[in-house]
N, CA and C of each residue as an Amber inpcrd file, in Angstrom:
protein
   495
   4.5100000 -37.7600000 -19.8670000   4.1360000 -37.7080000 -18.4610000
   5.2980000 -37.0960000 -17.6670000   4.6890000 -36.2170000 -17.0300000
   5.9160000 -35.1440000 -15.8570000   6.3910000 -35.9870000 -15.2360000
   7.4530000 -36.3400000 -14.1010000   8.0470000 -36.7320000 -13.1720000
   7.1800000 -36.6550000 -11.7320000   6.7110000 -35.6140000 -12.0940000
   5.7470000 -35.2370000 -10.4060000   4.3370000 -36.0780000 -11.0550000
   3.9080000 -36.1250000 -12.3850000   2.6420000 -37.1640000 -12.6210000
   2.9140000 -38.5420000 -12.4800000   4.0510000 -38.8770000 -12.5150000
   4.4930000 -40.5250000 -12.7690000   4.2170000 -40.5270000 -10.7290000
   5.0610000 -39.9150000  -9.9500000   4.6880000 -40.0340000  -8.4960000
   3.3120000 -39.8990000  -7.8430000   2.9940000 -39.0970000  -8.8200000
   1.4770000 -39.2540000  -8.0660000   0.3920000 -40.0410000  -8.2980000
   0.9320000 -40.4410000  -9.2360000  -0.0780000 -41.8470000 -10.0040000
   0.5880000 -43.4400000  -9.2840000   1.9480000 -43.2850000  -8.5880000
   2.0520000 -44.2910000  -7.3370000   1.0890000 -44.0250000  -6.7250000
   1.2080000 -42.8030000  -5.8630000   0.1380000 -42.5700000  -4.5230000
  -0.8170000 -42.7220000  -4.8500000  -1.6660000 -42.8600000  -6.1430000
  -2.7370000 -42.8910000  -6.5420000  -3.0250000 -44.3360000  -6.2540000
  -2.6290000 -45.1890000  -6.5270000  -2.2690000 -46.6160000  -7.2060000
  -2.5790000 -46.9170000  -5.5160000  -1.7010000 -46.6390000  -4.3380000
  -2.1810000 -46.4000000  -3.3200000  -3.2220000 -46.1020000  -2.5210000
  -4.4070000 -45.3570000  -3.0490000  -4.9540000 -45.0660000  -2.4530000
  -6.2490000 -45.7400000  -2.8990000  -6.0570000 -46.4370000  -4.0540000
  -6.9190000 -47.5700000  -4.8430000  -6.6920000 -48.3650000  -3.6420000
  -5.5600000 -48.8650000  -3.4710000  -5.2760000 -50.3390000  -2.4920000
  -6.0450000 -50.1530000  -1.0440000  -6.4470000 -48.7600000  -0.2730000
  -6.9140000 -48.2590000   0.8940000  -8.1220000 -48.4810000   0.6510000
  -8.9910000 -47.8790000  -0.5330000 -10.6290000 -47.8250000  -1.0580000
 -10.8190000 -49.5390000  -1.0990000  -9.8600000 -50.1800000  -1.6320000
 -10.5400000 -51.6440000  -1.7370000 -10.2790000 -52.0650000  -0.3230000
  -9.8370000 -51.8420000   0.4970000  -9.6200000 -52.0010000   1.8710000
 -10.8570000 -51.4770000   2.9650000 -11.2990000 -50.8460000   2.7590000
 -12.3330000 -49.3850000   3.2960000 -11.8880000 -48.7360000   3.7570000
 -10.6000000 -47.9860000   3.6660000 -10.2620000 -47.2730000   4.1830000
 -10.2850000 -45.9020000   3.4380000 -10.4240000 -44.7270000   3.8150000
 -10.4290000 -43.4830000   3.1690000  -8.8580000 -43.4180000   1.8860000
  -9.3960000 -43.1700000   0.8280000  -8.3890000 -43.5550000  -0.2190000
  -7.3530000 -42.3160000  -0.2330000  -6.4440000 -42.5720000   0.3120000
  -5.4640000 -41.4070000   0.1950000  -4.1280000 -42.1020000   0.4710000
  -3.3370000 -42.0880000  -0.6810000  -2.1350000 -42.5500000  -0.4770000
  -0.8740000 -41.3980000  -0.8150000   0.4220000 -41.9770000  -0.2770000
   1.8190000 -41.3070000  -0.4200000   2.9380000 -42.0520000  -0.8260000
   3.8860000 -41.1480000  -0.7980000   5.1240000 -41.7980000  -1.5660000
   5.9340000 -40.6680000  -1.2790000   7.2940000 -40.7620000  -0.2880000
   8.4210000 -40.6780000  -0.3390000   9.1610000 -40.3310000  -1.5300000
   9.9410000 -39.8010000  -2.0290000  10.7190000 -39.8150000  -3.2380000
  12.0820000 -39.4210000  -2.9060000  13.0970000 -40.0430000  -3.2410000
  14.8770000 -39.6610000  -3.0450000  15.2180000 -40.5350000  -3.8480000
  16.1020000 -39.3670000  -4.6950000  16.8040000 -39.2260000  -5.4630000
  16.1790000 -40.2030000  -6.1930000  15.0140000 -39.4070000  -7.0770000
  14.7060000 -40.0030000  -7.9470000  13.7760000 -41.5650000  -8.0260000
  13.5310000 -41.9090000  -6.7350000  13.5940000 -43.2070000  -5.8610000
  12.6660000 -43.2380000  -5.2940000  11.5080000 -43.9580000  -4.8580000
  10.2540000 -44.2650000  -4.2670000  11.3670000 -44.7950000  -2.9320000
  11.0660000 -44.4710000  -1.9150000  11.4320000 -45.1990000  -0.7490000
  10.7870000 -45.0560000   0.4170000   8.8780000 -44.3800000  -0.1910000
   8.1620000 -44.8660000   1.3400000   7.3290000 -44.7820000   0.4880000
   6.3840000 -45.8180000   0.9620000   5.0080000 -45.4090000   0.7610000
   4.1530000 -45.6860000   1.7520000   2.8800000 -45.2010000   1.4360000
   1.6830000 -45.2240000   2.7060000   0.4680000 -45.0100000   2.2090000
  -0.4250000 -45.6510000   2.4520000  -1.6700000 -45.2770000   2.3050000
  -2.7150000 -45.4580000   3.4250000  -4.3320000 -44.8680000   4.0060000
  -4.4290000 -44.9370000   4.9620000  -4.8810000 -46.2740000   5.5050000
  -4.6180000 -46.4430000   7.1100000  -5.0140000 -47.9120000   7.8550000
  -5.8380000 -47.2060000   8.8920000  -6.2770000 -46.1530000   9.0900000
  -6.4840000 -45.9230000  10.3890000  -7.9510000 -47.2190000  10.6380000
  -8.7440000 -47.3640000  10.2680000  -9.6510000 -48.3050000  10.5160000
  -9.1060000 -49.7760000  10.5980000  -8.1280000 -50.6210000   9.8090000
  -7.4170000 -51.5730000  10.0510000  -6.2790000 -51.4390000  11.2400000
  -5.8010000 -50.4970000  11.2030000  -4.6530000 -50.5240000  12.6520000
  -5.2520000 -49.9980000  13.7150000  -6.6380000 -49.5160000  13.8060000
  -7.1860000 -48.4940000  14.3020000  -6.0460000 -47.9480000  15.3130000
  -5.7770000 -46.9530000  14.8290000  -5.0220000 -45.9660000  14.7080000
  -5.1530000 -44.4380000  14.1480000  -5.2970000 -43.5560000  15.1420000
  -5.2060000 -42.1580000  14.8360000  -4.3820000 -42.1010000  13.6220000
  -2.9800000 -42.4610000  13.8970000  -1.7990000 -41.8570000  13.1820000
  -1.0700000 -42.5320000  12.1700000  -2.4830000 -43.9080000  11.7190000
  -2.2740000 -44.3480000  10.7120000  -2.5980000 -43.5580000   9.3020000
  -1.9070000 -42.7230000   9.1900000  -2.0340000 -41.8340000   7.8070000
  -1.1320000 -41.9600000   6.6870000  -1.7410000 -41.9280000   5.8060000
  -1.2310000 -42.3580000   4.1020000   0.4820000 -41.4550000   4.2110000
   0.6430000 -40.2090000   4.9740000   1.7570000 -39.7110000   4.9630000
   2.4190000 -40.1780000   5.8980000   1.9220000 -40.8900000   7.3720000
   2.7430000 -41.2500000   8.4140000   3.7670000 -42.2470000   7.8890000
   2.7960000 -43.2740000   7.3100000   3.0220000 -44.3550000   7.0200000
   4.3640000 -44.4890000   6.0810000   4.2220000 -43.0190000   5.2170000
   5.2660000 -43.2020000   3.6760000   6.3600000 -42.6270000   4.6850000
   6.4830000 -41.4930000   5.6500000   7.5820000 -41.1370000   5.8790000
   8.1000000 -41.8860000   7.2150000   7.6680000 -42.5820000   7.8440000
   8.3460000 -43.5010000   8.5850000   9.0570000 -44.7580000   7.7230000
   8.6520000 -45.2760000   6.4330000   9.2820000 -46.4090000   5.9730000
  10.2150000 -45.2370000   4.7990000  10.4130000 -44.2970000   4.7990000
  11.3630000 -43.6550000   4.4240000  12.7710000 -43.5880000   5.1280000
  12.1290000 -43.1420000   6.4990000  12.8510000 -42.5180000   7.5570000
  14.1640000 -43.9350000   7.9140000  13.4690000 -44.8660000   7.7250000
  13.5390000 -46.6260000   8.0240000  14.7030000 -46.5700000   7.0720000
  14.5930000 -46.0880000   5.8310000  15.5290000 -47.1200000   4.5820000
  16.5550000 -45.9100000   5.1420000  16.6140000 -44.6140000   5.3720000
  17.4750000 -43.7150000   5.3490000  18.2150000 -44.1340000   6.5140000
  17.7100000 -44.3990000   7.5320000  18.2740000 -44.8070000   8.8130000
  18.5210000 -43.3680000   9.3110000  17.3890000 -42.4790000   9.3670000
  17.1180000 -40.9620000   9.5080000  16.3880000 -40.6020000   9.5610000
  15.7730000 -39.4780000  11.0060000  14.6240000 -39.2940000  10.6560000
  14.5230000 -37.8290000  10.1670000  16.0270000 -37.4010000   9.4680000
  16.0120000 -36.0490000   8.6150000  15.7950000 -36.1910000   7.0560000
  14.6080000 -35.9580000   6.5400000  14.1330000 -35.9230000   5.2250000
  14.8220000 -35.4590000   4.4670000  15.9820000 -34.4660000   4.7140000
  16.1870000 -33.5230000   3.9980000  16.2510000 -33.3410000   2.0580000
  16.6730000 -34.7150000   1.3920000  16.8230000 -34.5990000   0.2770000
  15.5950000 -35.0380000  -0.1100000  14.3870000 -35.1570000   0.4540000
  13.4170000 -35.8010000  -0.0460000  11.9970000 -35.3220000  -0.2630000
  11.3000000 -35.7810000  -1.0090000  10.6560000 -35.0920000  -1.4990000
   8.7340000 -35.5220000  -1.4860000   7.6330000 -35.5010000  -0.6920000
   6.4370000 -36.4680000  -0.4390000   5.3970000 -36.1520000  -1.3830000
   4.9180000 -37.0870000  -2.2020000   3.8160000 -36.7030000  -2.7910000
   2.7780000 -37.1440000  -2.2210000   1.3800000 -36.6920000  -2.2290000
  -0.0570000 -37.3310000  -1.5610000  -0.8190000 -37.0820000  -2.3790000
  -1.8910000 -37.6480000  -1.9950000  -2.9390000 -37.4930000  -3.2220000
  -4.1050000 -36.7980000  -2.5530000  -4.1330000 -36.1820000  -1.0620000
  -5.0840000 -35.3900000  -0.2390000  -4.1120000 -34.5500000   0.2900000
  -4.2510000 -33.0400000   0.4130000  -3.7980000 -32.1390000   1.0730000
  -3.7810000 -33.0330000   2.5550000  -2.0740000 -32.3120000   3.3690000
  -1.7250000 -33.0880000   4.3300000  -2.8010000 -32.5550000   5.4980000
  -3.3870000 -32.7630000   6.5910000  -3.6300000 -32.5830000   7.5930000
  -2.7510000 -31.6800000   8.6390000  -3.3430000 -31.6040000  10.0790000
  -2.4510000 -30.9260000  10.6830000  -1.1160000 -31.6950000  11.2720000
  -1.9980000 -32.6930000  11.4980000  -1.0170000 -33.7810000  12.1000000
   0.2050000 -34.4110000  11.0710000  -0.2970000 -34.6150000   9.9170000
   0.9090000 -35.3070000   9.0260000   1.5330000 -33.6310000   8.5930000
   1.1100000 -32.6310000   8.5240000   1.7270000 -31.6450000   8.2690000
   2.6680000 -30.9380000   9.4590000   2.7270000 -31.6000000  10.5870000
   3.6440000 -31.3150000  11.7070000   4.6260000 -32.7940000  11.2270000
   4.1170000 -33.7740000  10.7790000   5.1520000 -34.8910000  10.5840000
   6.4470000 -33.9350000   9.5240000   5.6950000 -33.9310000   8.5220000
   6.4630000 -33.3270000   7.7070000   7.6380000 -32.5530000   7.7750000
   7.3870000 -31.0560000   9.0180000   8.1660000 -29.9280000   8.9710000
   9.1580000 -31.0510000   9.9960000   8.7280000 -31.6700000  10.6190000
   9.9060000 -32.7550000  11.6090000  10.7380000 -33.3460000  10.8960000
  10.3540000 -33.9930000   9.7930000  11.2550000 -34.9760000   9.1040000
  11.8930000 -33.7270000   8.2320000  11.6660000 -32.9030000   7.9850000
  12.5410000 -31.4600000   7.4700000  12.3780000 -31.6870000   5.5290000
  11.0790000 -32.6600000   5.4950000  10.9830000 -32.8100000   3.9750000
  11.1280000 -31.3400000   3.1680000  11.6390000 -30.9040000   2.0640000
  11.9700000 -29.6320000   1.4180000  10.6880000 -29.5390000   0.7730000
   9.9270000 -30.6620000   0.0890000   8.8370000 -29.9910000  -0.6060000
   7.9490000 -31.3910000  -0.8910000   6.7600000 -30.4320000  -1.2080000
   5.2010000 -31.4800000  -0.6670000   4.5620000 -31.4280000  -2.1780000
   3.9520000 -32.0970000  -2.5260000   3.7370000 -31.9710000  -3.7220000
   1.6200000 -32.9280000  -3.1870000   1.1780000 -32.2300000  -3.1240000
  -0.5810000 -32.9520000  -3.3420000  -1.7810000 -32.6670000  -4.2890000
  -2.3030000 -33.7900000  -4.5450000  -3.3420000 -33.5580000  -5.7970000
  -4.6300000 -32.5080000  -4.9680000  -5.3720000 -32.9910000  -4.1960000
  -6.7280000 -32.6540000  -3.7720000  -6.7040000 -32.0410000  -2.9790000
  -7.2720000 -30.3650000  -2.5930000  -7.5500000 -30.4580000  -1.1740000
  -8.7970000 -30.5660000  -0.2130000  -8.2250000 -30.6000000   0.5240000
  -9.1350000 -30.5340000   2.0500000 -10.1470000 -29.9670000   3.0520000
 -10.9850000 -29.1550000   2.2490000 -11.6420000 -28.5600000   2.9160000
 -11.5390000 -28.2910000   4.2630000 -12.3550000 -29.7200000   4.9440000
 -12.3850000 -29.5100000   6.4260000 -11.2860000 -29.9560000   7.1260000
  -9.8300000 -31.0240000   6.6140000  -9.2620000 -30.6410000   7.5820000
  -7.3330000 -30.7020000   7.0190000  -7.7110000 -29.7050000   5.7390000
  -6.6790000 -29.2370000   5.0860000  -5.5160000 -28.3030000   6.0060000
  -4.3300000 -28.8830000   6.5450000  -3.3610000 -27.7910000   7.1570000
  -2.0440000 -27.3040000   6.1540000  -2.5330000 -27.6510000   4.9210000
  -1.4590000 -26.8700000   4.0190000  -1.8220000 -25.4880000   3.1850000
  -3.1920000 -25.4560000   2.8710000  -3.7080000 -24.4890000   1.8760000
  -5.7280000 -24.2610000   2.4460000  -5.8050000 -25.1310000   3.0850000
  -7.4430000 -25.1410000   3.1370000  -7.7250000 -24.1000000   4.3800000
  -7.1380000 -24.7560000   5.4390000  -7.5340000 -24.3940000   6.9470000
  -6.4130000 -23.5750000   7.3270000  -5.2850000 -24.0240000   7.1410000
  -3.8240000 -23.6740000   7.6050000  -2.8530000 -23.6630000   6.7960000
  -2.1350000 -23.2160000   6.6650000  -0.7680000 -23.0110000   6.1190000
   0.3870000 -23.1920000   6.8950000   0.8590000 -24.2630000   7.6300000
   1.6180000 -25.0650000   8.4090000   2.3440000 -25.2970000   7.7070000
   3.1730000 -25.6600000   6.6990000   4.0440000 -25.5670000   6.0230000
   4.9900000 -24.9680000   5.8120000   4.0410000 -23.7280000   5.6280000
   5.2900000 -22.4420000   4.5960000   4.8030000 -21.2430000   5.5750000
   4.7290000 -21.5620000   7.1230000   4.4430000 -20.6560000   8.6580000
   5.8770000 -20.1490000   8.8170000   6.2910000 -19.1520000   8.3910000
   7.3800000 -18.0890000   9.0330000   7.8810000 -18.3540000  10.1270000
   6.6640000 -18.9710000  11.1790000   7.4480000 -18.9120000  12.6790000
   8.0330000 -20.5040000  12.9380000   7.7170000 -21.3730000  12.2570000
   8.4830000 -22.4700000  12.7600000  10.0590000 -22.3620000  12.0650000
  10.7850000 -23.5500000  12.2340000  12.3770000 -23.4180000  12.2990000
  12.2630000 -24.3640000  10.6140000  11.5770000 -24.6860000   9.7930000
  11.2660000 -25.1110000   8.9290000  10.4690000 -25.0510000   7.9830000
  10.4540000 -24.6100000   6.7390000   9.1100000 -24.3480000   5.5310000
   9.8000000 -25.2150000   4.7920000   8.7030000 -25.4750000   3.9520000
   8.3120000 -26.6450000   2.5780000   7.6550000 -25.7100000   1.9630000
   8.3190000 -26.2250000   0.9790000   7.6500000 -25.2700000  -0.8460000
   6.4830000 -26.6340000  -1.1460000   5.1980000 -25.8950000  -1.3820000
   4.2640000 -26.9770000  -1.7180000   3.7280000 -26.7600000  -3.0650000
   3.8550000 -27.4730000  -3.7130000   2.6810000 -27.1950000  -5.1070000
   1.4650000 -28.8630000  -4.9850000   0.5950000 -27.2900000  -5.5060000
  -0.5410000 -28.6360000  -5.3990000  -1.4360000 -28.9740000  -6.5510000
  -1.9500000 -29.1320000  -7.0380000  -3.0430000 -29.5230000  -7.9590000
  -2.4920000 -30.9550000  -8.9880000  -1.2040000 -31.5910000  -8.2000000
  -0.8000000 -32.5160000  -9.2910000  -2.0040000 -33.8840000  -9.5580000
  -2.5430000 -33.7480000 -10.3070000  -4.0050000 -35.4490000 -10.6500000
  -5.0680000 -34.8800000  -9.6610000  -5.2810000 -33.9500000  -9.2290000
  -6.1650000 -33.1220000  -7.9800000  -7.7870000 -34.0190000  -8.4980000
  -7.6760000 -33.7210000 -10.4040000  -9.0470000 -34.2360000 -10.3540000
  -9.3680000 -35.9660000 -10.0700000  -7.9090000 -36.4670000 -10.2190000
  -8.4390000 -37.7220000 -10.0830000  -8.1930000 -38.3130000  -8.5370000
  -7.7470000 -37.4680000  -7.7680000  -8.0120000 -37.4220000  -6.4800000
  -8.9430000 -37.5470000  -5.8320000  -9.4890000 -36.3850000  -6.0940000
 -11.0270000 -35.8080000  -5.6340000 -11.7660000 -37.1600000  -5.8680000
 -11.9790000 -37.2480000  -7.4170000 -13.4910000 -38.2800000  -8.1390000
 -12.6730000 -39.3900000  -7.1410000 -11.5250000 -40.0740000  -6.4800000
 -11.6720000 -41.1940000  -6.2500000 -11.9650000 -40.9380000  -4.3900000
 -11.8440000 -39.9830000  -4.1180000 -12.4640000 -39.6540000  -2.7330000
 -13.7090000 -39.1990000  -2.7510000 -14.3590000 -38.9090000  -3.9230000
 -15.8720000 -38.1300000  -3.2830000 -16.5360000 -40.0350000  -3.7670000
 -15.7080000 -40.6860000  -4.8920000 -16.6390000 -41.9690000  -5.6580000
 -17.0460000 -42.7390000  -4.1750000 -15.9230000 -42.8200000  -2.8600000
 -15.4850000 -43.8260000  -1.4030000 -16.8300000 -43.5020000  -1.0070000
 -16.7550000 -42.2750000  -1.0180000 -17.6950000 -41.1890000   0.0180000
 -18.9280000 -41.3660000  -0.4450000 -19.8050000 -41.7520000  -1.8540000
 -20.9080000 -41.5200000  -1.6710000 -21.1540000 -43.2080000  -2.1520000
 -20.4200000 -44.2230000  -1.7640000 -20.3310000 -45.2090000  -1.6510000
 -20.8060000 -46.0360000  -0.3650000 -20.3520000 -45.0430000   0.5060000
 -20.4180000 -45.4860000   1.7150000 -22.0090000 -44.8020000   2.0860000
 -22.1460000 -43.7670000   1.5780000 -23.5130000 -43.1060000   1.9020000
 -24.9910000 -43.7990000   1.1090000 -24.1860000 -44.6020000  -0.0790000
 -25.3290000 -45.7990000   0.0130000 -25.9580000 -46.7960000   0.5940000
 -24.4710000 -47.5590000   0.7420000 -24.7460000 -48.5510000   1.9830000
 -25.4470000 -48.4480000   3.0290000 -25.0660000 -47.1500000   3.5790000
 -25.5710000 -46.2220000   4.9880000 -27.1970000 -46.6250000   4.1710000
 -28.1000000 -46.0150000   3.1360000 -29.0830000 -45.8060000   2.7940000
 -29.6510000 -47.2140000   2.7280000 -28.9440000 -47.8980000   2.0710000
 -29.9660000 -49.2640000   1.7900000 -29.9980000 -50.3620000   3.0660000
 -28.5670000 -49.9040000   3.9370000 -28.6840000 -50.5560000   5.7930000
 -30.0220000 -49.9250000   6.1380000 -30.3050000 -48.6870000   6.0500000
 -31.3810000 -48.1060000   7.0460000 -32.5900000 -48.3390000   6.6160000
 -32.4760000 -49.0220000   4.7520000 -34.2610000 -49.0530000   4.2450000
 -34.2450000 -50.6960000   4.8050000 -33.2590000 -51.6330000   5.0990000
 -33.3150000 -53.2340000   5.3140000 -33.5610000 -53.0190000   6.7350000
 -33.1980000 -52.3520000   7.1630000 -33.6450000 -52.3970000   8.5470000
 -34.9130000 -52.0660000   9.2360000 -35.3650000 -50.8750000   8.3230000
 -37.0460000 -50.3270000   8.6840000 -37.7000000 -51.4410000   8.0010000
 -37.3820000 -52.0630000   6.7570000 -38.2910000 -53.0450000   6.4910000
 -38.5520000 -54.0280000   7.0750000 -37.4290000 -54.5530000   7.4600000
 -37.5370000 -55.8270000   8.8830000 -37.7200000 -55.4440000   9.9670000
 -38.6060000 -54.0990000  10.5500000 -39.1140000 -53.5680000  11.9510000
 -40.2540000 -53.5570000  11.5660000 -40.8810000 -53.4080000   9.6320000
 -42.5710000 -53.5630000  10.0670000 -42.8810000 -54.4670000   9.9290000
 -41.6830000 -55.4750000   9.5270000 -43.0120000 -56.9970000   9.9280000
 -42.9720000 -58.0020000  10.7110000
């Protein structure tokens, strides 16, 4: 097992702990020197919170142990391509490189939608590689997703049934 698979199978491990939570399963992890020293996975429905994100979360309790909010030696893995918003966290905390399994279709700002990252015009780029566990990313975000689209189905057949009688 690679070094970048052993980290992403934390964030993974993470984003298990969010799905049994209901929260959209996407977790992170901080890495220095060799060293887990944030993690996050998402709360936005428990903290309800916008900016409760699986990356906010890892690089603020990073930022915390460093007593810094310059990333510089450090390194974030996720298990969902970052957003726009955790992908502006990122180039702030001056992380050098991003490492994510899955991406993002609709609201991917590293490779899907945007390329915020590795943008010429800001005062900061991150080297990103992505596809690390991508498939076991995905199957554990699409498994949330059509989980929830059952429930949705069998709420709406309990409910028409108890309106015809």
């Amino acid at each position: 097992m690679t070094r970048e698979t052993e980290y992403m199978k934390i964030a993974l491990d993470l984003a298990e702990k969010a799905r049994e939570m209901g929260e959209v399963p996407v977790g992170a992890v901080v890495v220095f020197e060799n060293r887990v020293i944030g993690k996050g996975f998402n709360k936005r429905e428990s903290a309800q919170s916008p900016l409760s994100h699986a990356e906010i979360e890892a690089i603020s309790e990073a930022a915390a142990y460093l007593k810094s909010w310059r990333l510089e030696d450090c390194e974030l893995y996720v298990t969902l391509e970052p957003c726009i918003m955790c992908s502006g966290a990122i180039v702030q905390s001056r992380i050098p490189k991003v490492y994510f399994g899955a991406r993002d279709p609709k609201a991917g700002g590293v490779r899907s939608l945007y390329t915020l990252l590795e943008d010429e015009r800001l005062n900061h780029r991150v080297e990103v590689v992505e596809g690390i566990l991508a498939v076991e990313s995905a199957e554990l975000l699409s498994g949330f997703f059509r989980e929830i689209r059952e429930k949705q189905k069998l709420s709406k057949k309990q409910s028409e049934s108890g309106n015809l009688e």
